[in-house]
Structures are given as C-alpha cells and as structure tokens.
VODOGU-885719 format. One record per residue (C-alpha): residue number from 1; x, y, z negated; residue in one letter. Coordinates in steps of 0.02 Angstrom, whole numbers, padded with zeros to 5 digits. Layout:
(rec NUM, (X, Y, Z), a)
...
END
This chain:
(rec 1, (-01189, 10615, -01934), x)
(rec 2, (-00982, 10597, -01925), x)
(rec 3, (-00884, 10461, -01961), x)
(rec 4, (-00710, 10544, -01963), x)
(rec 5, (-00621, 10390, -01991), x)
(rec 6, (-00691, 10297, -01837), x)
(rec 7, (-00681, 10442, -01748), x)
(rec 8, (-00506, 10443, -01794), x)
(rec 9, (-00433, 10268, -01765), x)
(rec 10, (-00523, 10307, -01607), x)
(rec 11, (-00441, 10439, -01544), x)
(rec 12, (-00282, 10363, -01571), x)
(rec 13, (-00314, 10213, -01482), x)
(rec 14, (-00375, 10349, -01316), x)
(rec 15, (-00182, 10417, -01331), x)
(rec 16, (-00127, 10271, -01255), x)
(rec 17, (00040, 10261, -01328), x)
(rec 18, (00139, 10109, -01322), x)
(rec 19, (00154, 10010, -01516), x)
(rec 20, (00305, 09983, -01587), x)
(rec 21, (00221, 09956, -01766), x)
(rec 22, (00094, 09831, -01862), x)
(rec 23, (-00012, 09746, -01845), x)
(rec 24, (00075, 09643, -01725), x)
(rec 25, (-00054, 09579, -01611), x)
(rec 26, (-00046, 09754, -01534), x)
(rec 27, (-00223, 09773, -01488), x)
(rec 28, (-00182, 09652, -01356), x)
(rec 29, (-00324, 09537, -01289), x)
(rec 30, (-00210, 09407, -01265), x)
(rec 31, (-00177, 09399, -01457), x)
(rec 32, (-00368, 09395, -01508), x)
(rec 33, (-00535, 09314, -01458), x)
(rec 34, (-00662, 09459, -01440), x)
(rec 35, (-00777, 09367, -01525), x)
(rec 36, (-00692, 09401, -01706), x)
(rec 37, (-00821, 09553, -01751), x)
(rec 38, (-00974, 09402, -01715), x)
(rec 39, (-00888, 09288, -01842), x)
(rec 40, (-00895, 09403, -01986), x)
(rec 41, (-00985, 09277, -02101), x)
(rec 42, (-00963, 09224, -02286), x)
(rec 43, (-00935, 09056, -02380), x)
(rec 44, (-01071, 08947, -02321), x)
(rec 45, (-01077, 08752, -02348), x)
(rec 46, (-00995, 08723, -02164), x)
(rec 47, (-00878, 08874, -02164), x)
(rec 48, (-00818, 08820, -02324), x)
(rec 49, (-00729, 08931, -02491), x)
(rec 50, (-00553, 09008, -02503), x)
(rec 51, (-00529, 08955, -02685), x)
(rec 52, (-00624, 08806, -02694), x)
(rec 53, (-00536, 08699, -02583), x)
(rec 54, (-00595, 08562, -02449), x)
(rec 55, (-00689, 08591, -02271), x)
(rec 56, (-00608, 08700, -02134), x)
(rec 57, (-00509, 08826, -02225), x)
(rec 58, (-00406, 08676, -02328), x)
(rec 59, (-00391, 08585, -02144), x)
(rec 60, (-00314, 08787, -02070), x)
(rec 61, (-00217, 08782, -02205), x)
(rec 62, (-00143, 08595, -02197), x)
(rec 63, (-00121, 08651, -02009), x)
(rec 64, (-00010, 08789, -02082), x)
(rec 65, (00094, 08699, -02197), x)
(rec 66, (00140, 08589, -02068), x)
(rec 67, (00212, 08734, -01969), x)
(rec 68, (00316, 08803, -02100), x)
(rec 69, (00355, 08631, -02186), x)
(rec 70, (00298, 08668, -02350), x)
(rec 71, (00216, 08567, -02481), x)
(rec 72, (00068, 08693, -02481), x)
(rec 73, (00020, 08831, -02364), x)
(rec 74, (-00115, 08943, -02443), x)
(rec 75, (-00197, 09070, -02327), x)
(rec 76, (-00232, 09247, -02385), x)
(rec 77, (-00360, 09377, -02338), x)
(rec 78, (-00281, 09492, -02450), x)
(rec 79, (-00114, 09529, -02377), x)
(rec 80, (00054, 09491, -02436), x)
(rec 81, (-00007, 09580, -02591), x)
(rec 82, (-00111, 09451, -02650), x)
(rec 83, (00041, 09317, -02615), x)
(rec 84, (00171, 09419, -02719), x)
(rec 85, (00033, 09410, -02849), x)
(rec 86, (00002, 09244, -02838), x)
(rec 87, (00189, 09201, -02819), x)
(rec 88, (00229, 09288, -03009), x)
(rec 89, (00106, 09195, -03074), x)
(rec 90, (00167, 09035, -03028), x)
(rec 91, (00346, 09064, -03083), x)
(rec 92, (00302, 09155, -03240), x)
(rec 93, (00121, 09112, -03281), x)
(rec 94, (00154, 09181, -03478), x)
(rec 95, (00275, 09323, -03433), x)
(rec 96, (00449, 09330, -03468), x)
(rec 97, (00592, 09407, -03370), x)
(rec 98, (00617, 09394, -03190), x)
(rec 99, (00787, 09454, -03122), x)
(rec 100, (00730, 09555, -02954), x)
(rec 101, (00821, 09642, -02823), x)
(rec 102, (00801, 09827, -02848), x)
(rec 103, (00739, 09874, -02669), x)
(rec 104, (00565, 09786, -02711), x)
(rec 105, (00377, 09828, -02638), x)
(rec 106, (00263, 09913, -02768), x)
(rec 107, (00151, 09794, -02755), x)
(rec 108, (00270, 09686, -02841), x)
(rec 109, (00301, 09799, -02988), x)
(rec 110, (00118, 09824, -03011), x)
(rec 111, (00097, 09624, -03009), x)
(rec 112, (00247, 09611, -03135), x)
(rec 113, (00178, 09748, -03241), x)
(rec 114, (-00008, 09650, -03244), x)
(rec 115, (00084, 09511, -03309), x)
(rec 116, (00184, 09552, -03431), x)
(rec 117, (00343, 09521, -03333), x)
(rec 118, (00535, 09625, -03353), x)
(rec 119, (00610, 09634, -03222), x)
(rec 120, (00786, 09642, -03229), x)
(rec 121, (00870, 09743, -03099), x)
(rec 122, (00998, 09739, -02989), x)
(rec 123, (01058, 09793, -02821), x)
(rec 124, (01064, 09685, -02675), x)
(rec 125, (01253, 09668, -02662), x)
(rec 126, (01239, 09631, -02839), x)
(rec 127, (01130, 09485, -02862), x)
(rec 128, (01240, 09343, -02849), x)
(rec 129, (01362, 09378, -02985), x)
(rec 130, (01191, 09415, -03107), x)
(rec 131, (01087, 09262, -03061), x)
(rec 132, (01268, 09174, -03117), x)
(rec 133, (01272, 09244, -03295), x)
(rec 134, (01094, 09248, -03312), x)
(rec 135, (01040, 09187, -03483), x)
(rec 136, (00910, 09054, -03499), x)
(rec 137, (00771, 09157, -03511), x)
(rec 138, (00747, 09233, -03352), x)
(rec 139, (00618, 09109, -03253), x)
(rec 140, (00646, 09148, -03102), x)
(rec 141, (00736, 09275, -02939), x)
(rec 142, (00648, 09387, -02829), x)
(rec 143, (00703, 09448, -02671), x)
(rec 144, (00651, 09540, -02514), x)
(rec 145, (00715, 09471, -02350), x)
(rec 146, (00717, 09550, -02213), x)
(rec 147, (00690, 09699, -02270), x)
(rec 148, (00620, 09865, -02185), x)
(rec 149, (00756, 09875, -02066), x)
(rec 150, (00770, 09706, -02033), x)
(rec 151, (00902, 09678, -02145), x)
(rec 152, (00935, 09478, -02209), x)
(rec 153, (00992, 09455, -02369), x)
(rec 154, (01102, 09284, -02399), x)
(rec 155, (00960, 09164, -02461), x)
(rec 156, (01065, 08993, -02440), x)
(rec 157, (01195, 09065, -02556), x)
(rec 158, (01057, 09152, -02658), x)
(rec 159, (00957, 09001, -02674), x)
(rec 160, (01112, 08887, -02717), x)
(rec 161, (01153, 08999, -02865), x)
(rec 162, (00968, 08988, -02913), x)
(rec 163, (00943, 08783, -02903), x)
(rec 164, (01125, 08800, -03007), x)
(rec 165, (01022, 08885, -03142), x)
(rec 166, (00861, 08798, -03123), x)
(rec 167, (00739, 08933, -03086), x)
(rec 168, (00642, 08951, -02926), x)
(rec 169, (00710, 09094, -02790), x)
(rec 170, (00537, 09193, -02727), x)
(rec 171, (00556, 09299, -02565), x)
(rec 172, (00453, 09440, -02505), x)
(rec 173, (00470, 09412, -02346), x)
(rec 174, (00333, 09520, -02288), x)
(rec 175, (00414, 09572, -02126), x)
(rec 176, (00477, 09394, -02076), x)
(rec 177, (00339, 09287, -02025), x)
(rec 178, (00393, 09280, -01849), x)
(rec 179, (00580, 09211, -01913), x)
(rec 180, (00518, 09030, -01927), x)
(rec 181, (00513, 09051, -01711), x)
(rec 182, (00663, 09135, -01685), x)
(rec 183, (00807, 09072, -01602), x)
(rec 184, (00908, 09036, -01714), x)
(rec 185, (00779, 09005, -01832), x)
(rec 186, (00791, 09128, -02000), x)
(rec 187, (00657, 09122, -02102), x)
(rec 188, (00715, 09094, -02324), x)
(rec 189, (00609, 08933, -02311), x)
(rec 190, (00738, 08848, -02216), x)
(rec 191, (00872, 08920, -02341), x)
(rec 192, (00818, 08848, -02494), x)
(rec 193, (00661, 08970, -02546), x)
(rec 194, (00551, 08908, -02647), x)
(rec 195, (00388, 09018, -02607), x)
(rec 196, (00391, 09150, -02487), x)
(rec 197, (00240, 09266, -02459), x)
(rec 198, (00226, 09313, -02270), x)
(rec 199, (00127, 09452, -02196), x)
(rec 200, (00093, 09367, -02022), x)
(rec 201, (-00006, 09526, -01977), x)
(rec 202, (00153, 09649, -01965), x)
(rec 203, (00222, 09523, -01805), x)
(rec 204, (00113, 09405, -01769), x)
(rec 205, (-00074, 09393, -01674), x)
(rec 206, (-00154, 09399, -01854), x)
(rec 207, (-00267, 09533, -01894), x)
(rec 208, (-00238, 09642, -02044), x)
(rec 209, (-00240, 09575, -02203), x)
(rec 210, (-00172, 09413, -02135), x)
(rec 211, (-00035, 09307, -02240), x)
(rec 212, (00024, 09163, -02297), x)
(rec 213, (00083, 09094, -02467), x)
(rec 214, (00207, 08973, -02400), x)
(rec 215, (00281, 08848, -02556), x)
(rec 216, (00407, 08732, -02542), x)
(rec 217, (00437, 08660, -02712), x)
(rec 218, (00304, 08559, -02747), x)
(rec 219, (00311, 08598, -02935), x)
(rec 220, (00201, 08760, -02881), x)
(rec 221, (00080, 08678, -02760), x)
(rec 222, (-00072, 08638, -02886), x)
(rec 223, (-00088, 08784, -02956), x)
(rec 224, (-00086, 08895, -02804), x)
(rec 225, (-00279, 08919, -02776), x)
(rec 226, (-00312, 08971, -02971), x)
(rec 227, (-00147, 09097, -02957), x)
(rec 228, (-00225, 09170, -02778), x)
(rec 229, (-00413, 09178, -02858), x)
(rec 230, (-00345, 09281, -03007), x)
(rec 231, (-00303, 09437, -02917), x)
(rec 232, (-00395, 09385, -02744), x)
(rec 233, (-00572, 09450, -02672), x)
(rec 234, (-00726, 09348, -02697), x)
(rec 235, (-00783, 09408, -02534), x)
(rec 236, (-00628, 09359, -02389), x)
(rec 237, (-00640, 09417, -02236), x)
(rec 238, (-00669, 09263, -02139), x)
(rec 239, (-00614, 09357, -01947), x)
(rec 240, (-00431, 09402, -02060), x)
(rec 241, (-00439, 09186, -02106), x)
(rec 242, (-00474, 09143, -01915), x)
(rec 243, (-00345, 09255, -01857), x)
(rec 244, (-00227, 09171, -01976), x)
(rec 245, (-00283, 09010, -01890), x)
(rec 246, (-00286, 09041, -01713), x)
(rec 247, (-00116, 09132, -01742), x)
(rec 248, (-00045, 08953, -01786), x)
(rec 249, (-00121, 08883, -01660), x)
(rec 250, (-00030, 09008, -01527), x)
(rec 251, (00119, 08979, -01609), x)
(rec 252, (00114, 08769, -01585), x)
(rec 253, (00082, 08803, -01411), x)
(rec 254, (00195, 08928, -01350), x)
(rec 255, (00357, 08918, -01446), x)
(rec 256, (00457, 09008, -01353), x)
(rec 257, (00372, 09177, -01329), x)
(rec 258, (00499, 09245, -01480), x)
(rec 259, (00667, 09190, -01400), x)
(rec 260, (00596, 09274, -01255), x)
(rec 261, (00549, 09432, -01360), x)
(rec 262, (00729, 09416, -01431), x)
(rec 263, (00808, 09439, -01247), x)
(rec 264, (00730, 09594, -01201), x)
(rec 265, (00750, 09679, -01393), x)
(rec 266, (00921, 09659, -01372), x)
(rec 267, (00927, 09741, -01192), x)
(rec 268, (00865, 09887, -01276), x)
(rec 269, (00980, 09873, -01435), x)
(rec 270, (01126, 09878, -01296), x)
(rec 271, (01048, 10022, -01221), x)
(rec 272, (01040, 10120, -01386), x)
(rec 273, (01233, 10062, -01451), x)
(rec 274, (01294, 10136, -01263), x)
(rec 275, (01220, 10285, -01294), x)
(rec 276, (01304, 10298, -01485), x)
(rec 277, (01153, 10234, -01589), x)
(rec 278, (01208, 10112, -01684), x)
(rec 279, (01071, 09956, -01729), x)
(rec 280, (01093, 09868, -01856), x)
(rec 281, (01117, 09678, -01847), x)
(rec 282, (00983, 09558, -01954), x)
(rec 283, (00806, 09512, -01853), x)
(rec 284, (00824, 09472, -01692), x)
(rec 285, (00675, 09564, -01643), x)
(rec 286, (00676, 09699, -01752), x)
(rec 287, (00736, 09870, -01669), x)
(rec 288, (00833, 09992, -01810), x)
(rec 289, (00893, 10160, -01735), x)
(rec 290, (01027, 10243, -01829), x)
(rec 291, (00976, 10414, -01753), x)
(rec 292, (01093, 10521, -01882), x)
(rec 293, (01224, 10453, -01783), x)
(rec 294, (01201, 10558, -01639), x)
(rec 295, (01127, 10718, -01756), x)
(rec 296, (00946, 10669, -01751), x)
(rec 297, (00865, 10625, -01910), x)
(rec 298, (00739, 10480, -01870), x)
(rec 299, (00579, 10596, -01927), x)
(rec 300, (00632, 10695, -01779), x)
(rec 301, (00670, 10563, -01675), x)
(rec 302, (00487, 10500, -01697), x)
(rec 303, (00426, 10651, -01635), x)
(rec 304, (00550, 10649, -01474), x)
(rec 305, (00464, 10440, -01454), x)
(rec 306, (00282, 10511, -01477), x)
(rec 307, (00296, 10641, -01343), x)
(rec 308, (00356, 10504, -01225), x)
(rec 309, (00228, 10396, -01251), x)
(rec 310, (00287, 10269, -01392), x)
(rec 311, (00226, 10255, -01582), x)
(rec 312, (00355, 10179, -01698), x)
(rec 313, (00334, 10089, -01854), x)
(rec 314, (00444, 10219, -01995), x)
(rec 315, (00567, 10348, -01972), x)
(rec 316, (00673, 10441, -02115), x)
(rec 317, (00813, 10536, -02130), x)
(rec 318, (00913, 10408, -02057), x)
(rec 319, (00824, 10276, -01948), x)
(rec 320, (00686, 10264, -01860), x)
(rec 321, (00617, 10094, -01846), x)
(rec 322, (00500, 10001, -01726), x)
(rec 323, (00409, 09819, -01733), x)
(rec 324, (00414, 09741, -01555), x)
(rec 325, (00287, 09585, -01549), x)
(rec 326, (00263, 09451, -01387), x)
(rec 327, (00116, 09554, -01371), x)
(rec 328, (00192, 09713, -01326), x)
(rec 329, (00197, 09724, -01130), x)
(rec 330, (00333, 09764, -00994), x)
(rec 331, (00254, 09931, -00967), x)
(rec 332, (00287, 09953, -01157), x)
(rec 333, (00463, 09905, -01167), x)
(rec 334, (00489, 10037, -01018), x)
(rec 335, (00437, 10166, -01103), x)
(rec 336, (00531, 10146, -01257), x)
(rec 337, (00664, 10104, -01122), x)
(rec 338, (00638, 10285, -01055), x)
(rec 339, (00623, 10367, -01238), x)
(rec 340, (00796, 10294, -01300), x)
(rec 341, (00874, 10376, -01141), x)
(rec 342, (00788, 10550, -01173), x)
(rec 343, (00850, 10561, -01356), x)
(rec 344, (00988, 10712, -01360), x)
(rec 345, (01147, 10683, -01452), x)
(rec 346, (01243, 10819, -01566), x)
(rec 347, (01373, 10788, -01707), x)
(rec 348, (01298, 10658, -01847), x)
(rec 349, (01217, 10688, -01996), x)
(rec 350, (01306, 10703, -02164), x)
(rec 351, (01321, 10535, -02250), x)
(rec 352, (01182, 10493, -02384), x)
(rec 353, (01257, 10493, -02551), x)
(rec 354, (01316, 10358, -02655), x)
(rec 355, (01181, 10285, -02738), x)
(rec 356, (01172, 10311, -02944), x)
(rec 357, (01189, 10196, -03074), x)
(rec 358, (01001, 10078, -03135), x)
(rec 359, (00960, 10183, -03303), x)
(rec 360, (00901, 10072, -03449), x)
(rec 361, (00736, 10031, -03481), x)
(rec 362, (00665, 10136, -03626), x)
(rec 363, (00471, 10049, -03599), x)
(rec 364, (00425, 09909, -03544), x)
(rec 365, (00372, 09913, -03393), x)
(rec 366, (00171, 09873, -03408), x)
(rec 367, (00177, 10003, -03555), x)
(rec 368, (00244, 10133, -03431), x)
(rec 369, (00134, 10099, -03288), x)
(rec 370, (-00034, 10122, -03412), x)
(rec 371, (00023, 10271, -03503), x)
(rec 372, (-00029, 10442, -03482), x)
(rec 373, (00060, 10531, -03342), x)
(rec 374, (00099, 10731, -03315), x)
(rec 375, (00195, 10762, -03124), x)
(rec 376, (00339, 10876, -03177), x)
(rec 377, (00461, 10976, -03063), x)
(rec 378, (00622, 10884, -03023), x)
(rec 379, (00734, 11008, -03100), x)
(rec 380, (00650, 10975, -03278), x)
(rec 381, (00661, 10775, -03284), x)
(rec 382, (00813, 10740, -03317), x)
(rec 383, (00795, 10633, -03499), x)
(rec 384, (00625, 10613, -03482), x)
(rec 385, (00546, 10436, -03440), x)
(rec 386, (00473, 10382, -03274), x)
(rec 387, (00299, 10334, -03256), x)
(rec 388, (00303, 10304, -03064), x)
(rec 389, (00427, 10223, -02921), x)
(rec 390, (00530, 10358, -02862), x)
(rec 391, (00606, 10278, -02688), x)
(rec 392, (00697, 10381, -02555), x)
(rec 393, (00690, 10323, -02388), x)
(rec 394, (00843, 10258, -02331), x)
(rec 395, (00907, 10169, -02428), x)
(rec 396, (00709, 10097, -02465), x)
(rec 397, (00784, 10062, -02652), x)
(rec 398, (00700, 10156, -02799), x)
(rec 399, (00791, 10267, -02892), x)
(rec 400, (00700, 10265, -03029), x)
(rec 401, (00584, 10128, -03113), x)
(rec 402, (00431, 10149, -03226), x)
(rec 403, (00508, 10151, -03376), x)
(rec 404, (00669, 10203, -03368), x)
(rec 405, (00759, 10377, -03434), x)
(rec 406, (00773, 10477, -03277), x)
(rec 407, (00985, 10518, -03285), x)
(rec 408, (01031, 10687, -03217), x)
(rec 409, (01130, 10595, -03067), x)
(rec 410, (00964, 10532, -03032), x)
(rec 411, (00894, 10699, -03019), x)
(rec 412, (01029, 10760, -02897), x)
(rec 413, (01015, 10579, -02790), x)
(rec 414, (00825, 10645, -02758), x)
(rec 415, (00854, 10830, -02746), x)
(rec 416, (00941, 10780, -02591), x)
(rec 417, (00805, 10687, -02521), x)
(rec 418, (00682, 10835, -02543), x)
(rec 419, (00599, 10770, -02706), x)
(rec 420, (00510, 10913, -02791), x)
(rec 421, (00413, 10841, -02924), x)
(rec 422, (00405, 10677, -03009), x)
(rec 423, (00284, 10572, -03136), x)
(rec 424, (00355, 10566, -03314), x)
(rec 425, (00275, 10486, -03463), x)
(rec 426, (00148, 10621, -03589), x)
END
C-alpha cells in the first residue's frame, strides 16, 4: 500500500533544506517534547474540555492571558481561523456592517459571509479618514497587522479613532504572535486592540493549528467559549493545545531569544540592502526581499534559495519572503547568508500598476458566496459579478470581492498578473 502524502512530507524533510517558513518551531527538538504523538488523547474528566471551561485547559489558558495581559486568553486548536470566527461573532453577534481593511484573509470573508456581515471596504492608507465618518451602524473595524510582508499598520492611531466612535478595533494578526517579545515590543494589544487572533504556529514553538484569541476589552470575555464552539471542532487536538502551552511556558522563561533573533535578521537585511535589495521596514524579524529590484522576480528568486539549500515562506512577482524563528540554527542563517550573496542582479522589474478603484457591491456578500458559480475567461468579465476573491500577489489586496461588478480596469489590473479566468455569478 502507498501513502503518497507521508511519503511526501517525508521526502521533504530528507532534503534537508534550511526553513525560512511556518510552522515556526522548525522541526527543531528544542521547540517540542517528543512525546507530543503519545499525548494524542481526547476530553477526559482530568484532561478537561475546550468549550466547557474549568480543569487544565482554563488554568493554560489563564497562564496565557497573563502573558499577553488580556482579560481572556482563549486557546484554539483550530488556527487563527477559528479566532477570526470567533472574533466576528463577538463584535457583531446579529450581523451588521463591519468596516474592514481591503487586504483581508479569506477566512475572514467566509466568516463575515456566515454571518450575515458587510463589510465595508477600504484600503489601508484609507482607513482612518473612513472609521472618522463612519455612520453609527458599523459595529466594529477590522484590520490585518503585520501583514504578509511584515508590514505594521498604525493601530494606536487606528484604535484611537475607533474608541472615538465607540466600536471595538479587531486585528488579524496572524503573523504577529512573536511581537509581544520583540524589542521594542509591537504587538496591536499594546496599541489599543481590542481582540486580536494570533497564529502562534507561523513563529512560535506551537504546532500547527496553534492560536490564540487574545481579548482585551472585557465587554467580549464571557462570551468567548460559545463564539469559539460555534464554528470550532468537537474533537481538538489536544498535542496542538499542549504545544500552545508549553510554547508559553518557553516564552516566560527565555525572554530574550527574539531580541536575539532580531540582531542576526537584521545582519542579513544589511547584507541584502548592500547588495541593492531593498527590505522593507515593519517586523523586526521578518525578512522581505524586494528581488525586482535587482531584475529577479521573487518566484525566481525562490528557485535560486532552493538550489542553495534554503526554503522560504512566499515569493511573487515582487518579493520573496521568509519566516526566521529562535529555532532556526546558525548553520541556517549561513546558508541563507550564502543564498542572498549568490542572487544575480540585472536592471529592475517594471513597477506594478496602480491599483484600481473598490467596485460597488451589487450582492451582498453571503448571497454571492452561495450562489451558483461558472469560471469564465478574464477577457469576458468585465460587468459581470464576482463570486470568488480575486487577489494578486503583491500587493496581497483583492481586486475583486464576492459581490462586486468586476470594472474593466479590474480586468486589465489582473491581466497583468497572469489571471486567465475568474469565478462570476450564473
């Protein structure tokens, strides 16, 4: 009998190459117990019950709140997913409209769309000036910070706007777990977030699956168990919950191993700026390549990093991006050391264009996502309306929303990208 998938994830792991993307812990044995696989158990009276509160999960959890400083801490088996999920339903537990930074996960227009929420859109740069003329019935912002690239949006001026309006400021902040240990700390809790959903596995010792739910206002605490249980498994993987767990733990004990990681990202960001890369400022120990710059796209760059040894995290037209953990080893740093130094430099890549104009809404967007669907070429969408996320990679914000009327500059924006075909409402 095969088992092509094991057989795959094991051949991978006998290429030896050095990991520059999640899940953080690397496959390092100083991030994990061995013994995880042994503790694969299920809610029993002494391991206690995700959703039900009390016994050793609520005491991990307490554990966790106090490392984050938030009125409730709720761990997740389900990945930041089931946090996003859980966060929407706090904020808007009957619906409503949610005003959202365009360059949003999926997951969090599927949760929006399962709940009857609008978003209302608007670009990054663009937030602050909507969340001021915001009418009353839009319960609550939604932002991602940092984003793919590392990228930090202002929260503290972002969350002042949003306490000025009364409505709570909810941050994906998938890739930004580790920022509560940086030096200077970073992480939106500290900048007046009011729940943040954290996927410790992307750069922390947690394995995957791992998050937290971290709320600060306690106006969300109670109900944080019922929103999680409404979209969670019955069946959590209790090795994912003890990872989550011991990952705390490391992190009480050995607070500085991020400052440290810091240091030696930054000898490597020097490296790459000498040689005419730019990297672009945000995390601290997130390392951006702007390969274009020097006439490499970053798909090709990946390929240049994987022939030297190194597997990064995402690479597009533009960038190519890698995750660098305490876990990663000297030996690993060298060889991304050696692969930055190998890359070849030309004249830089044309410019991506300007970015078009957010079409209206012509459905809603739950009546878009669960409508019949036909995939159409490109050059035959313009007018029609879009029944999927259409997102080029950079700049990692959609184009086009389920929902919308698909504009012709729309259709030019992702002929450029190499779009071919795109989902459009029967």
């Amino acid at each position: 009998m095969s088992a092509p998938l094991y057989t795959a994830l094991k051949n991978h792991l006998a290429r030896g190459r050095a990991s520059f993307h999640t899940p953080g812990h690397k496959n390092n044995p100083a991030a994990l117990p061995g013994d995880l696989l042994n503790l694969d158990l299920t809610e029993l009276p002494d391991t206690g019950s995700l959703y039900d509160g009390g016994g050793p999960i609520e005491q991990a959890e307490s554990l966790a709140a106090a490392l984050y400083g938030t009125a409730r801490t709720c761990l997740s088996a389900g990945g930041c997913t089931l946090c996003i999920q859980a966060m929407f339903r706090l904020a808007a537990p009957r619906g409503g409209k949610v005003l959202c930074a365009r360059n949003v996960h999926r997951s969090a227009v599927s949760a929006m769309a399962l709940l009857g929420i609008e978003p209302v859109w608007a670009l990054p740069d663009d937030l602050l000036p909507k969340i001021e003329t915001c009418g009353a019935q839009v319960r609550a912002v939604y932002v991602t910070s940092p984003d793919y690239y590392g990228r930090l949006l202002d929260i503290a001026a972002i969350s002042a706007a949003c306490r000025r309006k009364k409505i709570p400021l909810l941050v994906d902040c998938a890739h930004g777990a580790h920022l509560m240990f940086t030096d200077p700390k970073l992480h939106p809790l500290l900048f007046g977030a009011s729940m943040t959903a954290d996927s410790a596995h992307k750069t922390l010792g947690v394995l995957t699956g791992g998050a937290w739910l971290n709320i600060a206002d306690p106006r969300f605490a109670p109900g944080a168990k019922e929103a999680m249980a409404l979209f969670g498994s019955t069946s959590p993987s209790f090795p994912i919950l003890a990872s989550l767990d011991l990952a705390r733990e490391q992190l009480e004990q050995n607070a500085g191993a991020f400052p440290v990681l810091q240091k030696r990202v930054a000898q490597i960001r020097g490296l790459a700026r000498s040689r005419g890369i730019p990297s672009p400022d945000g995390d601290p120990t997130r390392l951006t390549l702007q390969t274009a710059e020097i006439g490499l796209s970053g798909i090709k760059a990946a390929e240049l990093f994987r022939a030297e040894g190194v597997e990064p995290e995402y690479a597009d037209r533009s960038f190519l991006v890698l995750i660098a953990t305490p876990f990663n080893t000297e030996h690993d740093f060298l060889r991304l050391e050696q692969a930055v130094r190998r890359l070849p430099r030309t004249d830089p890549l044309p410019r991506i264009p300007a970015f078009p104009a957010i079409s209206p809404a012509a459905l809603p967007l739950r009546d878009a996502l669960l409508s019949e669907a036909r995939t159409v070429p490109l050059s035959r969408a313009a007018g029609k309306i879009a029944a999927g996320i259409a997102c080029p990679c950079p700049p990692g914000i959609p184009v086009v929303m389920p929902g919308e009327t698909i504009s012709k500059e729309a259709v030019e924006f992702l002929r450029r990208y190499g779009f071919l075909e795109i989902k459009v409402i029967k």
